[in-house]
N, C-alpha and C positions, 0 to 999 in steps of 0.2 A: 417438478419445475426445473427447467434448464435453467444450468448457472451459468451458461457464455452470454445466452439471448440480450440480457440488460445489457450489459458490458460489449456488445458488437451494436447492438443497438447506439448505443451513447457516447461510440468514438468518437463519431464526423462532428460534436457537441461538445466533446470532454475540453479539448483547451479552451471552450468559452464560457466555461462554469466555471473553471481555474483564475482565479486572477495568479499567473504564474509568478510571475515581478514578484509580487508583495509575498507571495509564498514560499518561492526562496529563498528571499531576500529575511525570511523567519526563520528558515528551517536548517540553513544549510551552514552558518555558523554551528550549530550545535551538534552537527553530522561531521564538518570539517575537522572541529574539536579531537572528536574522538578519533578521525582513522589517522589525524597525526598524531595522535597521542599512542598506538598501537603502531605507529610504522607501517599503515596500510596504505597499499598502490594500487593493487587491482581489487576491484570492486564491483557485485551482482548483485542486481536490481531485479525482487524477484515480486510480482505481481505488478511491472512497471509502467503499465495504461501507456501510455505514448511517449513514456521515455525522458520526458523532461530533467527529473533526477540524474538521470543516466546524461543527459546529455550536457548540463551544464556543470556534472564532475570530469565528464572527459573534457571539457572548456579547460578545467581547472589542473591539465595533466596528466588525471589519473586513467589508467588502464578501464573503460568498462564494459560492460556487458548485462542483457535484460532478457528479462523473461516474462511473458503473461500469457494466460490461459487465451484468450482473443486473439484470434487471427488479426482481428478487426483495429486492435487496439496494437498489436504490434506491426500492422501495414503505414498506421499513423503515426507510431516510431520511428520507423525507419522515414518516411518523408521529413519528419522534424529534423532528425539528424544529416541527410542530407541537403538542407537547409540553411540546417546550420553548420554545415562545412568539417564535422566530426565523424570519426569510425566509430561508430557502439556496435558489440555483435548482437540485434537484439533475436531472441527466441520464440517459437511459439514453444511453450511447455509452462505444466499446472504443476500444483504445489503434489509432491511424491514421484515430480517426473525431471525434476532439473539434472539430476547425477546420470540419466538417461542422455538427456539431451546434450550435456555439455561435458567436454572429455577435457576439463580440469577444474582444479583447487585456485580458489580466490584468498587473498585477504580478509576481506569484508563483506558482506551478506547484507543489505538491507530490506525489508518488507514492511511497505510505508500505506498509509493510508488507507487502514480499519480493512484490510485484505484479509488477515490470516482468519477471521471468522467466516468463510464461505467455505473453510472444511466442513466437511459435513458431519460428523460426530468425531468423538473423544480419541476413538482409534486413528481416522485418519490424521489428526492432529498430533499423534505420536509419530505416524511413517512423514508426515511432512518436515515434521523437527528434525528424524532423521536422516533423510534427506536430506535438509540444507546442513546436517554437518559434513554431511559427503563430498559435499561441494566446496568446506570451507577446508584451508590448509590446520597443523595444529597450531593453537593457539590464535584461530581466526575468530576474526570480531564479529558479531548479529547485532543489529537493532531492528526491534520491532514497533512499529503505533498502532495500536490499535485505539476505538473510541473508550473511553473509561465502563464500561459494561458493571459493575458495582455497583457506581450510581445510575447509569442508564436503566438497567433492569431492576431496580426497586424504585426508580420512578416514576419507572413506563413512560417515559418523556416520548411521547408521536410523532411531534414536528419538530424537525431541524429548519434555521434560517432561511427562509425567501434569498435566493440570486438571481441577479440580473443582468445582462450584457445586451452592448447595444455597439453598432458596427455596420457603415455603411448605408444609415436608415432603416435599420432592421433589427428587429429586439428580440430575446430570449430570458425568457421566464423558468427558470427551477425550482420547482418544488420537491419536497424530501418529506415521507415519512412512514413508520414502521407499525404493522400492524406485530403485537405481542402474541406467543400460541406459549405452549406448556412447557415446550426445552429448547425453541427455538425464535428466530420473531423473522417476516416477509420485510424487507427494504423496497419501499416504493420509488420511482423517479418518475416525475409527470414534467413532460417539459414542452413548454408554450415559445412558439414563435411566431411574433407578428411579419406583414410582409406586404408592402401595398396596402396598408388597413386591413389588410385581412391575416385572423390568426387561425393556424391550424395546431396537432398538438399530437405527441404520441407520450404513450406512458407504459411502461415495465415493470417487474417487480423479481428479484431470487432474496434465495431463503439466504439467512444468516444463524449462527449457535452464537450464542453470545460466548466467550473466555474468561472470566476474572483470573484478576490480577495472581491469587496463589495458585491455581489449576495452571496458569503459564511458568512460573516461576517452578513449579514441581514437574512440568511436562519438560522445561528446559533442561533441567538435572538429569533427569532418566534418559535423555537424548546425547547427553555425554556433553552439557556445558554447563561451565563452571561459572558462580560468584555472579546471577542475577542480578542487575540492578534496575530498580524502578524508580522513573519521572513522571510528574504530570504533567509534562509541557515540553516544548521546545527551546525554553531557556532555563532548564535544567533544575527546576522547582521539585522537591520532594513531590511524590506518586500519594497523593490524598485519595482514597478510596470515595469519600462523601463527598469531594468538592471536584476535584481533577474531572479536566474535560477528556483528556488524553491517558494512553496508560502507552509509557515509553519503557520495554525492556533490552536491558544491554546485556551484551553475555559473552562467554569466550569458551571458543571449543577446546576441551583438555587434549593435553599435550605440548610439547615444545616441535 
């Protein structure tokens, strides 16, 4: 199963399943937090779907730059940001390709929104870590989200929340949900659009490995950062293995 197909597929759709506003407006205090708190300016955005992230920290000053496996999703980057009136350099390149693609060292590293599980087993999940330390200068900052996968995979939870967007007379319906296999589980996206009363509908699926929380925290050690930290959330709540929706790790690449 190709892993771009969803994800090129679900560009020209991705900012209208986002309510951007409200999810900024959640996330990026608690992003902000941290890169002033490390003295971080330049800043890579690695798995960055259309660059939002990227674009409303270069609003905010900061040097950035993006990266995602999608052509599809980085063509709709770069439209956003010249839209919005910003330079993001963004990239096509995948997770084990960024030190490839991009001939320097950042500050900050982020990989947001349940991305780094589309490596495909344990091994690539060590050359992607290191990887982004390649990318990162010493003592450069990572944050990562992924969904809480401890509770998710011993609860087999299937369905994620019904979204809805509606614009110019026109609706869109998102559906979400994951079929479980033995080491791995299929993420589904069905997505409905009305149009003149009439609805049509296309629907995708790529694989995911699910990560718990100490298999990342021990992959980040081995990959040469130091002093993990886990969150559940975006406002900075202890990492609950049995309740947390989120699993937020922060980390810093050894050396000065």
């Amino acid at each position: 199963m190709s892993r771009t197909v969803l994800w090129d597929t679900f560009s020209a759709d991705y900012d209208r399943f986002v309510d951007w506003e409200q999810r900024l407006a959640r996330e990026l205090p608690f992003l902000e937090g941290l890169l002033a708190a490390h003295g971080a300016r330049s800043v890579l955005d690695v798995a960055c779907g259309t660059g939002q992230h990227a674009i409303a920290l270069a609003q905010r000053g900061y040097q950035v730059a993006g990266a995602d496996v999608s052509q599809e999703m980085i063509r709709g980057a770069r439209k956003n940001a010249e839209e919005a009136g910003v330079v993001v350099d963004f990239r096509v390149a995948g997770f084990g390709a960024l030190s490839q693609a991009l001939a320097r060292q950042y500050d900050a590293l982020l990989c947001l929104g349940n991305s780094l599980p589309s490596v495909p087993d344990e091994e690539g999940l060590g050359r992607a870590l290191e990887d982004m330390a390649q990318v990162l200068r010493p003592g450069g900052l990572l944050i990562i989200q992924n969904l809480n996968y401890d509770r998710l995979w011993r609860q087999r939870q299937r369905f994620l929340p019904l979204e809805t967007h509606r614009q110019d007379g026109q609706e869109w319906l998102f559906l979400r949900f994951m079929d479980f296999h033995e080491r791995s589980l299929t993420f589904n996206m069905v997505v409905l659009h009305k149009q003149n009363s009439s609805w049509d509908y296309w629907a995708e699926g790529t694989e995911l490995r699910p990560i718990f929380a100490e298999q990342l925290t021990e992959e980040l050690r081995r990959a040469g950062f130091a002093g993990p930290e886990t969150y559940g959330d975006y406002s900075g709540q202890p990492y609950d293995p049995d309740e947390s929706g989120d699993l937020i790790v922060v980390a810093q690449k050894r050396g000065k």
